[in-house]
N, CA, C and O atoms as a Tinker XYZ file with bonds, in Angstrom:
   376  protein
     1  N      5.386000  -12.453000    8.132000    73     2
     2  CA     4.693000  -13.444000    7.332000    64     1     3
     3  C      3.729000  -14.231000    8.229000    63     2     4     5
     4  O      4.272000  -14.529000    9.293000    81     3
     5  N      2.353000  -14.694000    8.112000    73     3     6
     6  CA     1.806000  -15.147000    8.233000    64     5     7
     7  C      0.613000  -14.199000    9.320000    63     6     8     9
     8  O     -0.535000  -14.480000    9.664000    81     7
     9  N      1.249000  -13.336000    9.544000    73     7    10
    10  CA     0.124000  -12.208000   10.300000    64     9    11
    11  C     -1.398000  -12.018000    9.884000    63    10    12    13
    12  O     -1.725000  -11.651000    8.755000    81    11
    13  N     -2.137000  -12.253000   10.723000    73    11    14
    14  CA    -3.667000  -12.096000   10.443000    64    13    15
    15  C     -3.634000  -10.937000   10.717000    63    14    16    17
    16  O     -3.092000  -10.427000   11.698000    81    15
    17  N     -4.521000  -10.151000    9.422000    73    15    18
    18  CA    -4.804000   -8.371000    9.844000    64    17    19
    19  C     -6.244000   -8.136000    9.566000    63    18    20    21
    20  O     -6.801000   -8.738000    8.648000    81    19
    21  N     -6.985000   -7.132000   10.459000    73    19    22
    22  CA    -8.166000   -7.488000   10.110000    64    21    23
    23  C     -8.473000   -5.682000   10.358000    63    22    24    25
    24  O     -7.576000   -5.146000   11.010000    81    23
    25  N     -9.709000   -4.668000    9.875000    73    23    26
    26  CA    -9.415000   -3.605000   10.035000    64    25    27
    27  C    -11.275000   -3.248000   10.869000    63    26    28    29
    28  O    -12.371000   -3.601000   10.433000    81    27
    29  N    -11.079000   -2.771000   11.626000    73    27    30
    30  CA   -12.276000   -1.918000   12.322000    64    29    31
    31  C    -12.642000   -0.596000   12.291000    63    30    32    33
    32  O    -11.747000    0.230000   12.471000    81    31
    33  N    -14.228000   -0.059000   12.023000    73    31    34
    34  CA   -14.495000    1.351000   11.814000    64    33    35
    35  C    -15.369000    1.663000   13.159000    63    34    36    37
    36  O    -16.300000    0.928000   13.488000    81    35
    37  N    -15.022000    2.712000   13.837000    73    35    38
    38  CA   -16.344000    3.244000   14.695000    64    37    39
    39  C    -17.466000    3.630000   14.338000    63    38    40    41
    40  O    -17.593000    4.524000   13.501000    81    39
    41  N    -18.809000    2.832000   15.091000    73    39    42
    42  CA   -19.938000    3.389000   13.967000    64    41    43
    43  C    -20.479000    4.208000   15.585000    63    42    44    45
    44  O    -21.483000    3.939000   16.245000    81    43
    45  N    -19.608000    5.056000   15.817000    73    43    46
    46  CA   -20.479000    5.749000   16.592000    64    45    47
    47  C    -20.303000    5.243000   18.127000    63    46    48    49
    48  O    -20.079000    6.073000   19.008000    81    47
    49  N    -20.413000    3.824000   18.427000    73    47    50
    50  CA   -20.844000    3.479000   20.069000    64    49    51
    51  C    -19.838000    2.353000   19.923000    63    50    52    53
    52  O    -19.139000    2.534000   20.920000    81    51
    53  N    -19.313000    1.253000   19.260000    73    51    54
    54  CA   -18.529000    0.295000   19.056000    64    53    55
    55  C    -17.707000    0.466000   17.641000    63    54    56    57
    56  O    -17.940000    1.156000   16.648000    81    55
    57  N    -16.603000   -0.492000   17.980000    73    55    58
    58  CA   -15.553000   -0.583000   16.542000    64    57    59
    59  C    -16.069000   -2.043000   16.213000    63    58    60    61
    60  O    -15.864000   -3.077000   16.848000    81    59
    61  N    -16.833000   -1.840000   14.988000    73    59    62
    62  CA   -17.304000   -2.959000   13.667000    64    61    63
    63  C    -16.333000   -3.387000   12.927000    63    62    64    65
    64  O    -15.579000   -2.632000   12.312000    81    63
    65  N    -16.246000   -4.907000   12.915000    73    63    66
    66  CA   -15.317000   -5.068000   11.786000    64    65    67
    67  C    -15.821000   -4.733000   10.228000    63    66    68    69
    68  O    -16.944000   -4.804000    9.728000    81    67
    69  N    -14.692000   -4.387000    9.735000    73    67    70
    70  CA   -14.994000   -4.563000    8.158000    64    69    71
    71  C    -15.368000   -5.492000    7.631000    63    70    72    73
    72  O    -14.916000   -6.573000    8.009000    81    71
    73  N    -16.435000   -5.448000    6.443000    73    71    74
    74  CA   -16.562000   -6.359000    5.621000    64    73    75
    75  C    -15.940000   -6.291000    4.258000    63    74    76    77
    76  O    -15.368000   -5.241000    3.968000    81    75
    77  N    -15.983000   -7.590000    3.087000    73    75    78
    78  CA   -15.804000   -7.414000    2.039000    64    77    79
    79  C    -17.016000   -6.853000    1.541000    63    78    80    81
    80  O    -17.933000   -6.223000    2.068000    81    79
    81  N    -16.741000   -7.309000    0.213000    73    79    82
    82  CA   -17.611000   -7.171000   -0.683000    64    81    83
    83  C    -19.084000   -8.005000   -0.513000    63    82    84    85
    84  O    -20.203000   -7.519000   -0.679000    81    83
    85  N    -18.734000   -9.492000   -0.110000    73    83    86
    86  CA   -19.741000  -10.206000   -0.350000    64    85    87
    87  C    -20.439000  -10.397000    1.164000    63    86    88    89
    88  O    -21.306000  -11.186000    1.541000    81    87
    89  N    -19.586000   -9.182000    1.988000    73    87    90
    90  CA   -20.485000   -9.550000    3.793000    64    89    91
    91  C    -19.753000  -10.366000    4.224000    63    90    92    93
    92  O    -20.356000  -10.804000    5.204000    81    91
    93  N    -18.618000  -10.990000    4.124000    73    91    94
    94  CA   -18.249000  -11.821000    4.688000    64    93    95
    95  C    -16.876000  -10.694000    5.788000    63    94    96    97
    96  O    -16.591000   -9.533000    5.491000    81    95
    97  N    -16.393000  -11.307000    6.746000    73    95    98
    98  CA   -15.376000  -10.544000    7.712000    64    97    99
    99  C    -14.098000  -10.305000    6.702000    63    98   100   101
   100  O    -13.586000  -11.134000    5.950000    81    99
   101  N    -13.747000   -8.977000    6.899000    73    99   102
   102  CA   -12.122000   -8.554000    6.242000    64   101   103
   103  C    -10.785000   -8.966000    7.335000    63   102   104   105
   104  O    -10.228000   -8.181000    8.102000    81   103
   105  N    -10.458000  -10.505000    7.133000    73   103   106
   106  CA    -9.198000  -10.484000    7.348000    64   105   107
   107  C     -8.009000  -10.858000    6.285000    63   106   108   109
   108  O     -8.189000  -11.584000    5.307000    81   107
   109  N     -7.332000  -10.524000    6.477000    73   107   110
   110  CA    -6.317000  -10.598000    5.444000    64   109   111
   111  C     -4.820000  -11.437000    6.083000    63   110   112   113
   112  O     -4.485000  -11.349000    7.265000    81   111
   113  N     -4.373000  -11.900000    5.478000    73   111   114
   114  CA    -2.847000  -12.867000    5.808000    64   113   115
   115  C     -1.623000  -12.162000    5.004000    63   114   116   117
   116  O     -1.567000  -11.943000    3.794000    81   115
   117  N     -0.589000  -11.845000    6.073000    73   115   118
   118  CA     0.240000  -11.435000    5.347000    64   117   119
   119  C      1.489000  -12.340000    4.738000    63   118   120   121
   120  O      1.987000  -13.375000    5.179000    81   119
   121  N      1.737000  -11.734000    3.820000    73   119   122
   122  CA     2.388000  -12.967000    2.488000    64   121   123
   123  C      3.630000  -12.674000    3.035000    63   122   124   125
   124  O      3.906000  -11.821000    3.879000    81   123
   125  N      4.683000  -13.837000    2.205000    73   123   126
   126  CA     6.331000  -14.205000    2.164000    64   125   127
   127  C      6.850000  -12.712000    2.304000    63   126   128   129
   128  O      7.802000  -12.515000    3.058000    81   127
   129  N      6.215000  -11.534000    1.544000    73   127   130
   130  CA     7.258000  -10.598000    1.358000    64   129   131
   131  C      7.292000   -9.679000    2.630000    63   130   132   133
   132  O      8.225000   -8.889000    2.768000    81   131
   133  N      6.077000   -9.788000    3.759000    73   131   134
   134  CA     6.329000   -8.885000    4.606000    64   133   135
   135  C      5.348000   -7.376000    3.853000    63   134   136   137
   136  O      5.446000   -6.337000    4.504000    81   135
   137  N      4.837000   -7.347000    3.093000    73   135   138
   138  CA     4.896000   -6.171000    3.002000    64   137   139
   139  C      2.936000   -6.348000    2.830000    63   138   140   141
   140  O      2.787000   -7.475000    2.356000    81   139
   141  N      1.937000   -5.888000    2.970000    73   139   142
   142  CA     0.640000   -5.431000    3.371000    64   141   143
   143  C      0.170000   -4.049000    2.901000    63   142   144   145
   144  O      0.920000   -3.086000    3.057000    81   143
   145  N     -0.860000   -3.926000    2.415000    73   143   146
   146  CA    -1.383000   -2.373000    2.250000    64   145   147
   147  C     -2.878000   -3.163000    1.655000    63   146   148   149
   148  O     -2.957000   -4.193000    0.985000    81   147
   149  N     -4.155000   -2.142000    2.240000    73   147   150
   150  CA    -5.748000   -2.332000    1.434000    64   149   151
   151  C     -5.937000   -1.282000    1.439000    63   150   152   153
   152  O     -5.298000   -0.401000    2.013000    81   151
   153  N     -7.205000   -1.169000    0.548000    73   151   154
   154  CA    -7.615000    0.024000    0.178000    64   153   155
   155  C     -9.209000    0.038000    1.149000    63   154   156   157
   156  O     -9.941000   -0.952000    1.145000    81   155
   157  N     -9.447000    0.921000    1.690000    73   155   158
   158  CA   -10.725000    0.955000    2.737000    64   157   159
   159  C    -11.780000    2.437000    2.075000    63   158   160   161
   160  O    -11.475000    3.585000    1.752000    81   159
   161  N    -12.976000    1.739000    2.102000    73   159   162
   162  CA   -13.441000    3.122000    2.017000    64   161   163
   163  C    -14.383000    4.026000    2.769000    63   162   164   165
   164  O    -15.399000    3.501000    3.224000    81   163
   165  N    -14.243000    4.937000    2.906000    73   163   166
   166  CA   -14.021000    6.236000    4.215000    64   165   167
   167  C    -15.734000    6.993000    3.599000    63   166   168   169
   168  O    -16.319000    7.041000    2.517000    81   167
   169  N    -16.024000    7.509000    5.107000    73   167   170
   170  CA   -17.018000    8.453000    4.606000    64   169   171
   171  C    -16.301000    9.985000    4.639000    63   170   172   173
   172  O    -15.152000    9.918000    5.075000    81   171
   173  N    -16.682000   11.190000    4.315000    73   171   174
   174  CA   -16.563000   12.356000    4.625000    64   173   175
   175  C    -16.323000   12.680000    6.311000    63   174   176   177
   176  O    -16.982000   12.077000    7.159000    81   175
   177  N    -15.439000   13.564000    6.617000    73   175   178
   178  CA   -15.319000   13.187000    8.737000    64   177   179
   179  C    -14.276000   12.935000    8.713000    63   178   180   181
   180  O    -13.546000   12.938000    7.722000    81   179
   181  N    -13.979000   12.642000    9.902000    73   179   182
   182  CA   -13.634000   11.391000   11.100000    64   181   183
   183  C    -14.246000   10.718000   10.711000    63   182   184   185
   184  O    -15.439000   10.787000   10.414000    81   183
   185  N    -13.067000    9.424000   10.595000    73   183   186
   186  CA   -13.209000    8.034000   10.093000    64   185   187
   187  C    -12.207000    7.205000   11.667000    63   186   188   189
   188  O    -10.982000    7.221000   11.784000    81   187
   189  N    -13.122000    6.625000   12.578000    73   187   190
   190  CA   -12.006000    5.683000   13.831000    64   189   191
   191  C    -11.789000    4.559000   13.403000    63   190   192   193
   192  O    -12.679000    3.734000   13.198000    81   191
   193  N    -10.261000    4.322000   13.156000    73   191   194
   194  CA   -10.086000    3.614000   12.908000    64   193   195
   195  C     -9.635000    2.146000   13.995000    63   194   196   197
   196  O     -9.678000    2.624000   15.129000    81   195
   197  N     -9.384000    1.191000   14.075000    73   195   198
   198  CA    -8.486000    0.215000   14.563000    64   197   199
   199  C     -8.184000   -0.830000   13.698000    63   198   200   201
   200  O     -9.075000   -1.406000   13.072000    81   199
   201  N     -6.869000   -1.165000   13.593000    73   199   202
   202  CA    -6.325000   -2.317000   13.030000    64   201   203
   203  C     -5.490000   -3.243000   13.827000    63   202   204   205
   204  O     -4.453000   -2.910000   14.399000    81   203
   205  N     -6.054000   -4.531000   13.827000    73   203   206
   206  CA    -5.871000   -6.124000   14.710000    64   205   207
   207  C     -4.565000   -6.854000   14.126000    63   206   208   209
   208  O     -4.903000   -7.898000   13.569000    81   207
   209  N     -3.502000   -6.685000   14.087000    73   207   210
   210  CA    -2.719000   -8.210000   13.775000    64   209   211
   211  C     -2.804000   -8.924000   14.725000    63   210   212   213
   212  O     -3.010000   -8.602000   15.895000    81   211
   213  N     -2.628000  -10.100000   14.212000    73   211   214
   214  CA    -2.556000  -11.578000   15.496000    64   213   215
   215  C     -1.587000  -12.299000   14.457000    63   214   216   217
   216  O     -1.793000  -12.474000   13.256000    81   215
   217  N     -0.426000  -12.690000   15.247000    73   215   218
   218  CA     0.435000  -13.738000   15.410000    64   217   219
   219  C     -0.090000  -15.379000   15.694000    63   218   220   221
   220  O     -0.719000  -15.822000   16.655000    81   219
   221  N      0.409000  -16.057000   14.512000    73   219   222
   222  CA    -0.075000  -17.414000   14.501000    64   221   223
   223  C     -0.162000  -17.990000   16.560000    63   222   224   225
   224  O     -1.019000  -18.810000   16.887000    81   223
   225  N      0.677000  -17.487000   17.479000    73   223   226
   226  CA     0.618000  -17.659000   18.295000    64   225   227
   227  C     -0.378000  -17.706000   18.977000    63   226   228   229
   228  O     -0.618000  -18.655000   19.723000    81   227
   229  N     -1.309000  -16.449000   18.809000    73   227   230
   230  CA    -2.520000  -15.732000   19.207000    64   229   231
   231  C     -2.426000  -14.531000   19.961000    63   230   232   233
   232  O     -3.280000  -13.856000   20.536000    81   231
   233  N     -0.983000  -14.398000   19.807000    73   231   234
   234  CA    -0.548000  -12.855000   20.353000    64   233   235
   235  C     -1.063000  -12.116000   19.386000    63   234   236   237
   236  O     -1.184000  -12.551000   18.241000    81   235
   237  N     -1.578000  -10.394000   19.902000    73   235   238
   238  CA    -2.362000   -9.233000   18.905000    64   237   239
   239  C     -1.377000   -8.471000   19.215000    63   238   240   241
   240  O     -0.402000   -8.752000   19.912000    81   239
   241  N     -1.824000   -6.758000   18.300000    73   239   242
   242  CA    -1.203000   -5.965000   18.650000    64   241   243
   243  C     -2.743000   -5.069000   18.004000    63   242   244   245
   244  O     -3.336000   -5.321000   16.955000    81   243
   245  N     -3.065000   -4.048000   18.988000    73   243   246
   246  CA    -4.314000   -3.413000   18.315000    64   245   247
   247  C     -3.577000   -1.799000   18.184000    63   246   248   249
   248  O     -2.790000   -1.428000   19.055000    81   247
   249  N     -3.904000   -0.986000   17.101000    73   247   250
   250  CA    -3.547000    0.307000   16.261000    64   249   251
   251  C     -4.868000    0.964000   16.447000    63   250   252   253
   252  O     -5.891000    0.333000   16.181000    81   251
   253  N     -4.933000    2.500000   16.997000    73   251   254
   254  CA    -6.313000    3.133000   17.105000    64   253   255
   255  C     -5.500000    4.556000   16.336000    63   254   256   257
   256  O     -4.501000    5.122000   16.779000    81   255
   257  N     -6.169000    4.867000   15.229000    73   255   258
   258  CA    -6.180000    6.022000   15.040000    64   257   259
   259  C     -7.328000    6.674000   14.188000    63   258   260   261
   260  O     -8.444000    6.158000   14.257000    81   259
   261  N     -7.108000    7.884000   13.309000    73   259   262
   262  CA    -8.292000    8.404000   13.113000    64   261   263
   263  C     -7.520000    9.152000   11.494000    63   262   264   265
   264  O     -6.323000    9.316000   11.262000    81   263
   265  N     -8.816000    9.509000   10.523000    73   263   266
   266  CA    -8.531000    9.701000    9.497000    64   265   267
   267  C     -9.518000   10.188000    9.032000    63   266   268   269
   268  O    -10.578000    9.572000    8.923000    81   267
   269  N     -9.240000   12.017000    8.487000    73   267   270
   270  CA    -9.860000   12.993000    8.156000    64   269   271
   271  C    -10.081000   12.844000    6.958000    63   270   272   273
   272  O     -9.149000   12.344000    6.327000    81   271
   273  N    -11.027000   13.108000    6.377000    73   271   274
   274  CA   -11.934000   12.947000    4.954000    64   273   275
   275  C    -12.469000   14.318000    4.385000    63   274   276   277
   276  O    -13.604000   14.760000    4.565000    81   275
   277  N    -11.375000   14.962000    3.611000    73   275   278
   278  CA   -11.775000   16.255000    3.484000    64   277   279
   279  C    -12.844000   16.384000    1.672000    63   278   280   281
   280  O    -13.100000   15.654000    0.715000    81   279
   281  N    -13.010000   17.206000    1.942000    73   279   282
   282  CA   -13.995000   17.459000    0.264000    64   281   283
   283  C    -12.840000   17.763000   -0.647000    63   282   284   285
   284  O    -11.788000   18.185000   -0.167000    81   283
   285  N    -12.951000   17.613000   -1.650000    73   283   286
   286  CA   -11.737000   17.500000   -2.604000    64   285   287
   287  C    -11.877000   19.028000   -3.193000    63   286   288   289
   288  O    -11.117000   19.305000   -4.122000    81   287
   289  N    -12.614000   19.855000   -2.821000    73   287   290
   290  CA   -12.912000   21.354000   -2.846000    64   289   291
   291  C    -12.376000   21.914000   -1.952000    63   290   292   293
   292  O    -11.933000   23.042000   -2.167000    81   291
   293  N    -12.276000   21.484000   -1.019000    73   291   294
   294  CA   -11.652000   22.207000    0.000000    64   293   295
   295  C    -10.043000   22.129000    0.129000    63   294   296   297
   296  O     -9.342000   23.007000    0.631000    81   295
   297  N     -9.564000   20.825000   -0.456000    73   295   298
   298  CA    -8.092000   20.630000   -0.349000    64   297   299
   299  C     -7.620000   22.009000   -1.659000    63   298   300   301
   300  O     -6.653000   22.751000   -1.484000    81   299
   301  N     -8.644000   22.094000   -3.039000    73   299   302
   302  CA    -8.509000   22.786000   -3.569000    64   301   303
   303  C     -8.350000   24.547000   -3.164000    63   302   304   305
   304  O     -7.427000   25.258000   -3.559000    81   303
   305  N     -9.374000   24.944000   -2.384000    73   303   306
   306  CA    -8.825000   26.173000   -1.764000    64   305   307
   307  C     -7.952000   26.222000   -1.387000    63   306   308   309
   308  O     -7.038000   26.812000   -1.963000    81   307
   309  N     -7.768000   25.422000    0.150000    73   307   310
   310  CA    -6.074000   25.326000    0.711000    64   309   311
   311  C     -5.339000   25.874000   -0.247000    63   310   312   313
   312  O     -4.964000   27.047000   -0.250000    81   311
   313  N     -5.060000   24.883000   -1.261000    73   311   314
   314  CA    -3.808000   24.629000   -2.555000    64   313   315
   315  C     -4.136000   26.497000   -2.791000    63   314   316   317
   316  O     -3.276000   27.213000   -2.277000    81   315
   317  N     -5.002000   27.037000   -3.332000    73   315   318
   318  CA    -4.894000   28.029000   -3.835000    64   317   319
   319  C     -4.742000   29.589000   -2.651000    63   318   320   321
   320  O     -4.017000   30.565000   -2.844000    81   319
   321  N     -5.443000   29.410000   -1.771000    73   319   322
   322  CA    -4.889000   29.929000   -0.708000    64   321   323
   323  C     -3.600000   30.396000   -0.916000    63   322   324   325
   324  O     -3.099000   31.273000   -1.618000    81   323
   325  N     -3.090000   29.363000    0.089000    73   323   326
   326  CA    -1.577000   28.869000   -0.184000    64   325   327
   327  C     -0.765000   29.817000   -1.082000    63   326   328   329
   328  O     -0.210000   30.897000   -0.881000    81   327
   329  N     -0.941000   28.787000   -2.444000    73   327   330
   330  CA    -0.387000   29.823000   -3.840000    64   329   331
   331  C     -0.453000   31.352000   -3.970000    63   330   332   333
   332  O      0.440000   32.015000   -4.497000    81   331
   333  N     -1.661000   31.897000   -3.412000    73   331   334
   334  CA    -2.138000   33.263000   -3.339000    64   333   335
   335  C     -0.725000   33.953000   -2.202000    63   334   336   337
   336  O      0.175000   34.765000   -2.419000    81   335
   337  N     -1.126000   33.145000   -0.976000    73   335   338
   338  CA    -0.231000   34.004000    0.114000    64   337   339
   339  C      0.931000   33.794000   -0.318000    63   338   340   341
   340  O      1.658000   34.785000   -0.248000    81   339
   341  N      1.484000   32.690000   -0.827000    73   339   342
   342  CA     3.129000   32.774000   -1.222000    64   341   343
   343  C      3.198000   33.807000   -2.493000    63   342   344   345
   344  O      4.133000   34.588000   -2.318000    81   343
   345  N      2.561000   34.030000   -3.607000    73   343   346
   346  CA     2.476000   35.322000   -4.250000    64   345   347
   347  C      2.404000   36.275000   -3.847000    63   346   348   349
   348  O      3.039000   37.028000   -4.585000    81   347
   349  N      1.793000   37.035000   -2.682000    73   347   350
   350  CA     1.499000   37.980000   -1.992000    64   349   351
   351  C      3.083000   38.929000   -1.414000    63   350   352   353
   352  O      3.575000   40.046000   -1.576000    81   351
   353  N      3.552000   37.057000   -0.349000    73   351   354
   354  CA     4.840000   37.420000   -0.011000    64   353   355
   355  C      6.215000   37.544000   -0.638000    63   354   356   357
   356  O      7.207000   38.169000   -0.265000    81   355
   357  N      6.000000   36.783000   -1.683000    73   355   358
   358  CA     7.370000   37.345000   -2.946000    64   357   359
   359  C      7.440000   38.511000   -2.991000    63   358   360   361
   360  O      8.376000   39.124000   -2.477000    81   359
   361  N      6.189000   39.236000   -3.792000    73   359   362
   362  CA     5.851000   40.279000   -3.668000    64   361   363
   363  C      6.291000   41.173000   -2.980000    63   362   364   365
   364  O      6.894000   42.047000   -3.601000    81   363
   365  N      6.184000   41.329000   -1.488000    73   363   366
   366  CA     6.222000   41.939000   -0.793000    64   365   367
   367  C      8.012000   41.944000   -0.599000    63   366   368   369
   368  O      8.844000   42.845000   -0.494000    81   367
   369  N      8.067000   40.716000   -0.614000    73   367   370
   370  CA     9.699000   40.728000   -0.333000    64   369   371
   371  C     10.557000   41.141000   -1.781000    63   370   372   373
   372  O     11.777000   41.300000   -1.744000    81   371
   373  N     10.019000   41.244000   -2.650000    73   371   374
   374  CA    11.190000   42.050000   -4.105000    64   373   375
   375  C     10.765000   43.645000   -4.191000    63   374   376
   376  O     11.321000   44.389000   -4.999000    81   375
């Protein structure tokens, strides 16, 4: 409770903070229940991420990871792929 979270994107050469809607900086406070989640939105790629909590103290803790943005066509092949080769191998195995 009371955690400042704030979320950063790589544009390439530095990690930018997020904005809202209206341009103003995305930090967020976390409430009584402990519990946190936003919704961010991603381009197609690699998306670098970092996310900042800070403790009313002014202690941080910084999170670097990364998050693939696939075409929603392509998750579709996979899926059917997939379905195909596990048909294939039933098959093969009765």
């Amino acid at each position: 409770e009371g955690v400042n979270v704030s979320f950063y994107l790589f544009d390439g050469e530095k990690y930018a903070q997020c904005k809202n809607a209206d341009g103003a900086a995305s930090t967020y406070t976390i409430g009584t229940s402990g519990v946190f989640y936003r919704q961010l939105s991603l381009a197609e790629g690699a998306n670098r991420i970092c996310v900042r909590a800070e403790a009313s103290d002014g202690t941080y803790q910084l999170e670097y990871f990364t998050i693939n943005v696939v075409q929603n066509g392509l998750i579709v092949n996979i899926s059917t792929f997939s379905l195909e080769m596990q048909s294939k191998l039933n098959g093969w195995l009765n």
